[in-house]
C-alpha positions as CSV (number, residue, x, y, z in Angstrom):
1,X,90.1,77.8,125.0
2,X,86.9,76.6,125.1
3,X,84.5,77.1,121.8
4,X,88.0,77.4,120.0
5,X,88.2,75.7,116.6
6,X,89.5,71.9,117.0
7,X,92.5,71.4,114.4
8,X,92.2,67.7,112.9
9,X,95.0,66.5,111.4
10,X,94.8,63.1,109.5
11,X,97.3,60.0,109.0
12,X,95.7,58.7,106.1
13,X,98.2,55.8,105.6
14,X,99.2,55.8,109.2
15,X,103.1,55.6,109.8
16,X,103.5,54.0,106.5
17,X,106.4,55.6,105.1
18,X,108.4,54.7,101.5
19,X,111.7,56.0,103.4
20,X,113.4,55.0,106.5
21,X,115.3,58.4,107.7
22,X,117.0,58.0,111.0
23,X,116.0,60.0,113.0
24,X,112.1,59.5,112.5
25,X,110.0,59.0,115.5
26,X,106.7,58.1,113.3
27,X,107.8,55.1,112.0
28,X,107.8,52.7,115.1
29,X,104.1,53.5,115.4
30,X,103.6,50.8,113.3
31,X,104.3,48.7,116.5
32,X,101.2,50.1,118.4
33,X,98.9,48.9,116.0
34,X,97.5,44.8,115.4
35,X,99.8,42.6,113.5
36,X,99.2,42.7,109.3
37,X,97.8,46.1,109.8
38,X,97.4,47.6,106.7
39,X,97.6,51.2,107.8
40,X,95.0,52.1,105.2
41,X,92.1,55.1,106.0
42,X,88.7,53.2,104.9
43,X,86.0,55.6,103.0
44,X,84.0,55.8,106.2
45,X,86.7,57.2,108.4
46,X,87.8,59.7,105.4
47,X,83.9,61.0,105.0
48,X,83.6,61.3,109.1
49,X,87.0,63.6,109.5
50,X,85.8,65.9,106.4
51,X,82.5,65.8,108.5
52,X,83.8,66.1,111.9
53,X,86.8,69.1,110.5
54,X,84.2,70.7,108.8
55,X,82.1,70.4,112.4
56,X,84.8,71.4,114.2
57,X,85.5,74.9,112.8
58,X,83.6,77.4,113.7
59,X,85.0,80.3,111.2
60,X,84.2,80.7,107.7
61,X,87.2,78.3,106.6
62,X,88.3,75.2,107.6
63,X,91.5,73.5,107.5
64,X,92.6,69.8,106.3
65,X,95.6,68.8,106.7
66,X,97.3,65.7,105.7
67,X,100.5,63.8,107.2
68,X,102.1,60.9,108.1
69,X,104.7,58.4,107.7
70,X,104.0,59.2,103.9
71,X,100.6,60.6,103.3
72,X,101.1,59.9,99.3
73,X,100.9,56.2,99.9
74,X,97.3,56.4,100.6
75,X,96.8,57.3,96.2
76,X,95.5,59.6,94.1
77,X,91.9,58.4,94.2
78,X,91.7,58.2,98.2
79,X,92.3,62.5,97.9
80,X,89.9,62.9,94.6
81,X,86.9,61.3,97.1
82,X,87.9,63.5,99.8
83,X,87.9,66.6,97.5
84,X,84.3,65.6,96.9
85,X,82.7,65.2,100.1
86,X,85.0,68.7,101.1
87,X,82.7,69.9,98.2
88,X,79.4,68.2,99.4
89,X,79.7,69.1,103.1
90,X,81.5,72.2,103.4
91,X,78.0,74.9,103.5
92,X,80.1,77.3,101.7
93,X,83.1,77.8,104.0
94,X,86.2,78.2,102.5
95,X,88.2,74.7,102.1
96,X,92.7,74.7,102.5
97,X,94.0,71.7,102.4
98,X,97.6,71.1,103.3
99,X,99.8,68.2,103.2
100,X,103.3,67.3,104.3
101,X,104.9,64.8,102.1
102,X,108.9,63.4,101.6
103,X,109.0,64.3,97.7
104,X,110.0,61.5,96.4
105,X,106.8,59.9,95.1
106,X,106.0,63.8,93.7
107,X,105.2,62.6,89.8
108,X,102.8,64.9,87.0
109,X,100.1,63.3,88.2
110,X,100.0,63.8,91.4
111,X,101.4,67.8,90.8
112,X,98.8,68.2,88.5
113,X,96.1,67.2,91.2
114,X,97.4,69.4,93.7
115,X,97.6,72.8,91.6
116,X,93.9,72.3,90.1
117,X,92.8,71.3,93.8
118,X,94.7,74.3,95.1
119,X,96.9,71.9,98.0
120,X,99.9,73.9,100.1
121,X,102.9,71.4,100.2
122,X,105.3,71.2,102.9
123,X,108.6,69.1,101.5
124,X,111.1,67.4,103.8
125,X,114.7,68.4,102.4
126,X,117.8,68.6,104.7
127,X,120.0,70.8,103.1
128,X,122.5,70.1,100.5
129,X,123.0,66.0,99.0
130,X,125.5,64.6,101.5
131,X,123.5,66.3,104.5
132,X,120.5,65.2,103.3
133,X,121.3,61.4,102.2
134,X,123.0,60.9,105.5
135,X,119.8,60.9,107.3
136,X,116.8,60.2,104.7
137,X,117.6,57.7,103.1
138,X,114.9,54.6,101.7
139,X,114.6,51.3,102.9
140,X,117.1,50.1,100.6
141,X,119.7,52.5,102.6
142,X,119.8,54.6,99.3
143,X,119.8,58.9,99.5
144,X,116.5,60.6,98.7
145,X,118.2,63.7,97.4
146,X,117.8,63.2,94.0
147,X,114.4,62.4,94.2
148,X,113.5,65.2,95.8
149,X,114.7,67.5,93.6
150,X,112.8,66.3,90.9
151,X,109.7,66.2,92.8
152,X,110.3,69.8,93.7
153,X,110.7,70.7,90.1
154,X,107.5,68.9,89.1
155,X,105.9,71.2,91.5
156,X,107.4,74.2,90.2
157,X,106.3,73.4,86.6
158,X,103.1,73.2,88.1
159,X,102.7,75.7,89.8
160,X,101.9,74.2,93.4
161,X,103.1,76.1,96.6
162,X,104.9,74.1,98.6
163,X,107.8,75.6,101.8
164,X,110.6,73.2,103.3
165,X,111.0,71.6,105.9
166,X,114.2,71.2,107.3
167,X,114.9,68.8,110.1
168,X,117.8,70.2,112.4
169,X,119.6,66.8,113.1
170,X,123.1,66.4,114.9
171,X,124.8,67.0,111.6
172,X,122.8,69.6,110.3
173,X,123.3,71.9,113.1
174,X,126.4,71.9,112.5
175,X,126.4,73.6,109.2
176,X,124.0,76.4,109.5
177,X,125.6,78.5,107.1
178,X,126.3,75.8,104.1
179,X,121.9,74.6,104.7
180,X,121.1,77.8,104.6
181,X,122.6,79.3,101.4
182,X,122.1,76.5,99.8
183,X,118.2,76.5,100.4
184,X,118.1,80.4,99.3
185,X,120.6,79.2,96.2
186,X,117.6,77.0,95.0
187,X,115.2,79.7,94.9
188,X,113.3,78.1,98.1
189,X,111.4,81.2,99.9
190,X,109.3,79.8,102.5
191,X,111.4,77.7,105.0
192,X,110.8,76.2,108.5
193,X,113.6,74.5,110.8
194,X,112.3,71.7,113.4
195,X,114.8,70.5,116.0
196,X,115.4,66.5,116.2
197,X,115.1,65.7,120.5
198,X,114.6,62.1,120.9
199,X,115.7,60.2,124.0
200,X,116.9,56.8,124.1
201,X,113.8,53.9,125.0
202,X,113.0,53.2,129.0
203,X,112.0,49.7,130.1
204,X,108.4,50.6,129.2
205,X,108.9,51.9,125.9
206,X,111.0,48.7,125.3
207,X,108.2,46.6,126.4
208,X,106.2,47.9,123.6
209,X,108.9,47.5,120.7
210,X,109.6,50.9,120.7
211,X,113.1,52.6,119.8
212,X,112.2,55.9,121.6
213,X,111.5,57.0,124.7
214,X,107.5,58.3,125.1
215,X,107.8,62.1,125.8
216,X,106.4,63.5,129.3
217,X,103.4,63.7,130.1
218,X,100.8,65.2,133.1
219,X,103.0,65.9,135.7
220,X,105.3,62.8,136.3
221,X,108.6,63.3,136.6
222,X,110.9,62.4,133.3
223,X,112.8,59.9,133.5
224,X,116.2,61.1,133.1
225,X,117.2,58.9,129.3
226,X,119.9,59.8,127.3
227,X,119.3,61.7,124.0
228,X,119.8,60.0,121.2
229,X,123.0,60.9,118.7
230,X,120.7,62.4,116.1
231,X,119.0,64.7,118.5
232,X,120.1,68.0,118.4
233,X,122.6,69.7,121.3
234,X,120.9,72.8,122.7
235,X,123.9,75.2,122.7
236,X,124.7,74.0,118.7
237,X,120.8,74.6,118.0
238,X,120.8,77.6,119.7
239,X,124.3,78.7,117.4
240,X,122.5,77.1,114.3
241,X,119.4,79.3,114.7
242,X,121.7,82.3,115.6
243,X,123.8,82.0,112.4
244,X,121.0,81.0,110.1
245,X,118.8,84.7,111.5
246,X,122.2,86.4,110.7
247,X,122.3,86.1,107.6
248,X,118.6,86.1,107.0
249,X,117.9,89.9,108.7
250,X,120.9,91.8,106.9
251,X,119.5,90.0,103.2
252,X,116.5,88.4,102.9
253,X,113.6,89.7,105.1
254,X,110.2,90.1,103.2
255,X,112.0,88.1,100.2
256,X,112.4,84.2,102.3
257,X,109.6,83.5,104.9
258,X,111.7,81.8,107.7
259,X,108.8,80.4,109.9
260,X,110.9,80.0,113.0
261,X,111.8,83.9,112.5
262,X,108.1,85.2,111.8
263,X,106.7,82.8,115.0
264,X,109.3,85.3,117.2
265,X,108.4,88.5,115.6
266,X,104.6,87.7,115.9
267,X,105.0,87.1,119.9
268,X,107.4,90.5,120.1
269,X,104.5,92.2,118.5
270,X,102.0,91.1,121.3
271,X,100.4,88.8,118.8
272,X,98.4,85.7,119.8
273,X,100.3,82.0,118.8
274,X,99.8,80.8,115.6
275,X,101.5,77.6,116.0
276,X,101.1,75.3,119.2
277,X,105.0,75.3,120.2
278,X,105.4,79.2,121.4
279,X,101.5,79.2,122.7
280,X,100.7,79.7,126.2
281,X,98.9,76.3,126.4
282,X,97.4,73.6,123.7
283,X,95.1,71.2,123.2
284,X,93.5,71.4,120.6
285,X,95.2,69.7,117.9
286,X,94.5,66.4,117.9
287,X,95.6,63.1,115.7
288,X,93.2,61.4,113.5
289,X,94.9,57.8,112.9
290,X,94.3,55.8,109.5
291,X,92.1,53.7,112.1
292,X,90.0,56.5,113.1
293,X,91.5,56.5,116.4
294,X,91.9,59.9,117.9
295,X,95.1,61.4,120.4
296,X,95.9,64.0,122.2
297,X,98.9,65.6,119.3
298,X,101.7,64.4,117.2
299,X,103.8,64.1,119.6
300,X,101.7,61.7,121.9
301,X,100.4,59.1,119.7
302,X,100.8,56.2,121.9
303,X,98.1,54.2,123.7
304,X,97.9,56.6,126.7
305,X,96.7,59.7,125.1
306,X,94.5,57.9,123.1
307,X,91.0,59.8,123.3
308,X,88.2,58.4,121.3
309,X,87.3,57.0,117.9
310,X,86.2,59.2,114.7
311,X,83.3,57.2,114.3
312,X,82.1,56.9,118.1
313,X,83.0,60.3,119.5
314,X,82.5,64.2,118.3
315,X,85.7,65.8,118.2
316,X,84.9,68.5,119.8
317,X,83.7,66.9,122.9
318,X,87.1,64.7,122.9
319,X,89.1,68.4,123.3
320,X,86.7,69.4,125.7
321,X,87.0,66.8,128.0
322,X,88.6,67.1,131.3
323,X,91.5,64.5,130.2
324,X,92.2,66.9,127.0
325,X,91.8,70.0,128.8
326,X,94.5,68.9,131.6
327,X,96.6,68.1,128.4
328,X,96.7,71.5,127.4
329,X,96.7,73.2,130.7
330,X,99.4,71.0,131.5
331,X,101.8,73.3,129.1
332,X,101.4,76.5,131.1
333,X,102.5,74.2,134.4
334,X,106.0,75.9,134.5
335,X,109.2,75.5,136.5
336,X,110.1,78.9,138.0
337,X,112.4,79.0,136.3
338,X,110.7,79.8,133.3
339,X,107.7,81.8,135.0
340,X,110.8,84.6,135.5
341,X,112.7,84.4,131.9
342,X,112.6,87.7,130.2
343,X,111.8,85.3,127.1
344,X,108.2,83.8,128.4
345,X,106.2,85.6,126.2
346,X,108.1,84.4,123.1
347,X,108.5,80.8,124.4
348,X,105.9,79.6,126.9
349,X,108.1,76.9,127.5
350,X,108.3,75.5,124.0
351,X,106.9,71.6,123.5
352,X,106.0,69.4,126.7
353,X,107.5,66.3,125.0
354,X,111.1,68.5,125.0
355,X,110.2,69.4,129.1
356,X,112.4,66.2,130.4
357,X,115.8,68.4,131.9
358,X,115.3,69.8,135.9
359,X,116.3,73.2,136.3
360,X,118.5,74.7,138.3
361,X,116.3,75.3,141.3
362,X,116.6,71.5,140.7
363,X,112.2,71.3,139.4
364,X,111.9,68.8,136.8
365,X,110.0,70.0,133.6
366,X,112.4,72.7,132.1
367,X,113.0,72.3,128.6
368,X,115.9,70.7,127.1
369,X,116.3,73.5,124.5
370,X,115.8,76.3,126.5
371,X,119.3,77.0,126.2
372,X,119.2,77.4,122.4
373,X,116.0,79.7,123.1
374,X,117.6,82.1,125.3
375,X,120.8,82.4,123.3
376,X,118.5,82.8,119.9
377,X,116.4,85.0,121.6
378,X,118.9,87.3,123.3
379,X,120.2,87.8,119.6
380,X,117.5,88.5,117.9
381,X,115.8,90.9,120.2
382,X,116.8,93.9,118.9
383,X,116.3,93.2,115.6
384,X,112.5,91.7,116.0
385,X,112.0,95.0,118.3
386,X,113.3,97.1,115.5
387,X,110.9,95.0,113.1
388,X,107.7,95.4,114.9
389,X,108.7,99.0,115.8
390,X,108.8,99.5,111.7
391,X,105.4,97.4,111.0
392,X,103.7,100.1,113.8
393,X,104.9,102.4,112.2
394,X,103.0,101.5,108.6
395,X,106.6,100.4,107.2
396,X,107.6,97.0,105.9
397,X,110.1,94.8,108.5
398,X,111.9,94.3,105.3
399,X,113.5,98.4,106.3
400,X,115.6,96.7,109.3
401,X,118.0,95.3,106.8
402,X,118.5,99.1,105.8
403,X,118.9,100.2,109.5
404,X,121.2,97.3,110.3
405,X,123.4,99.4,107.5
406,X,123.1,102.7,109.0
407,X,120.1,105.0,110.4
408,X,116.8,104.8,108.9
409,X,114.5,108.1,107.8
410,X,110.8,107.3,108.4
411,X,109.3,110.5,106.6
412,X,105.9,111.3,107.3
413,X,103.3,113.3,105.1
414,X,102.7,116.8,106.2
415,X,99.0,117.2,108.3
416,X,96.9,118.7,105.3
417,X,95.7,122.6,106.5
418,X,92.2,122.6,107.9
């Protein structure tokens, strides 16, 4: 992986967040940073990650991406000055820049911004009202449905892309079907499912106010913490992704963009990763904090995978150095039972911070959704063969839902005569 591009993604209001959904694992970082924090990116740390993505991407176009908590909370201006020095520093490469907000603060203003600025959006939304307002709801305990709704339509009048994000709680899970159709029913086309898998605090996540647990890391053994009631079953995740690709590849291939479906059919047509989960090994997307403090991933924002600072340290030497690279090798260290699944190549063994179950050649580091993997996978084999078989072939994957109703005709035209 070395000489790869280094992916920066920034907290520019840190875990600051307008809503308090239950099942959030960002929030709490508020309790890992000093008292009266004010979880605000200065100037200085904004210019040095448009400087140091910009540095850190070898290609002809680089990638910003902005999350949080609530990334909106940072204001209007804060993105206007980084659109500049994107404009000042970039040396004619190509600029995206992407950001992954609740909805609910989504006004003109701000959809006006993002169209003539040229943002993608990702939008949290759990489904239909109840489903969603169960879960993500503000700090007054009140639903965010209705809010973000009307954000969503603000961005539609604007014309701003935006796909949704759909977090695959306890209670979702169980309603495949109903989220679903009602996310095709609102015209949504570009839609990505992320399973909740939290575990309950250990004494040392305790000790630093946290509610929970610290994923695994390196090669200690998890401690074995009970999941928490939000997280997700593996055999109902596994039935939830089943029913939800059901009804997806007999009606809507090439006209809804499931991510979790397109991952799978990438890997089944010998394609390289294009997201960290289903890669062989990681690395190399780091965390920059509000602070400029710089970690490891997402997932491992705590003080122990805490690499560097933006304005002390070069990005790319932080992912090249021995601490980061064990990180990412550190994925590929499979149980063996893993190592001979027919589904590897598709899975890789998913995320570290889910690798807390032993197997049953009693190793610890299997996943704790690799039954939900294999059972999705099983399913959908046939149908992602039949897929990459027809894009070979120079015909869309959108022709399976016409094989699933009976055979398919690929006509070829005749050799001209020499």
């Amino acid at each position: 992986m070395s000489g790869a591009a280094v992916h920066l993604m920034a907290k520019p209001a840190g875990p600051l967040c307008n809503l308090d959904c239950r099942y959030c694992f960002y929030l709490e970082k508020e309790r890992l940073f000093p008292p009266r924090e004010r979880f605000l990116m200065a100037p200085e740390v904004l210019r040095a990650y448009v400087e140091q993505t910009i540095r850190a991407t070898p290609g002809p176009e680089v990638l910003f991406t902005w999350q949080g908590g609530e990334p909106l909370l940072r204001g209007l201006d804060f993105y206007r000055q980084a659109l500049a020095w994107q404009r000042e520093l970039a040396g004619g490469k190509r600029v995206r820049n992407t950001l992954q907000t609740n909805g609910v603060l989504l006004d003109d203003g701000w959809c006006a911004f993002f169209a003539e600025a040229g943002f993608e959006l990702g939008v949290s939304l759990d489904g239909p009202e109840a489903l969603h307002d169960a879960a993500r709801v503000d700090k007054q305990g009140r639903g965010s449905f209705a809010r973000v709704m009307a954000g969503i339509a603000r961005l539609r009048e604007h014309g701003v892309p935006f796909n949704v994000l759909v977090t695959v709680s306890d209670a979702v899970s169980r309603q495949p079907a109903a989220v679903y159709d009602f996310l095709v029913g609102e015209g949504f086309d570009h839609l990505q499912f992320n399973p909740v898998v939290e575990r309950r605090p250990a004494a040392a996540d305790r000790a630093l106010g946290l509610s929970f647990a610290q994923p695994p890391g390196g090669t200690r053994t998890p401690e074995r913490l009970e999941t928490t009631p939000d997280s997700v079953e593996p055999q109902r995740y596994g039935e939830f992704l089943v029913t939800v690709f059901d009804r997806w590849v007999r009606r809507d291939v090439g006209r809804v963009h499931v991510m979790n479906f397109e991952w799978a059919l990438a890997a089944f047509m010998g394609l390289p990763a294009t997201v960290c989960l289903f890669a062989a090994d990681c690395g190399r997307a780091l965390v920059v904090e509000h602070d400029g403090s710089v970690f490891s991933c997402d997932h491992y924002v705590y003080p122990s995978h805490r690499l560097g600072h933006l304005l002390d340290d070069e990005v790319t030497a932080l992912a090249e150095s021995p601490r980061q690279r064990a990180f990412g090798q550190a994925k590929s260290a499979l149980p063996a039972e893993c190592r001979r699944c027919t589904w590897l190549g598709a899975c890789h063994g998913e995320c570290p911070k889910n690798r807390f179950v032993t197997s049953a050649d009693g190793e610890a580091g299997l996943n704790y959704l690799c039954p939900a993997y294999k059972r999705y996978f099983r399913h959908a084999a046939p149908y992602l063969n039949a897929m990459a078989r027809l894009i070979a072939l120079g015909e869309p994957a959108a022709r399976v839902m016409d094989a699933i109703r009976g055979p398919v005709a690929i006509l070829r035209p005749a050799a001209s005569a020499a």
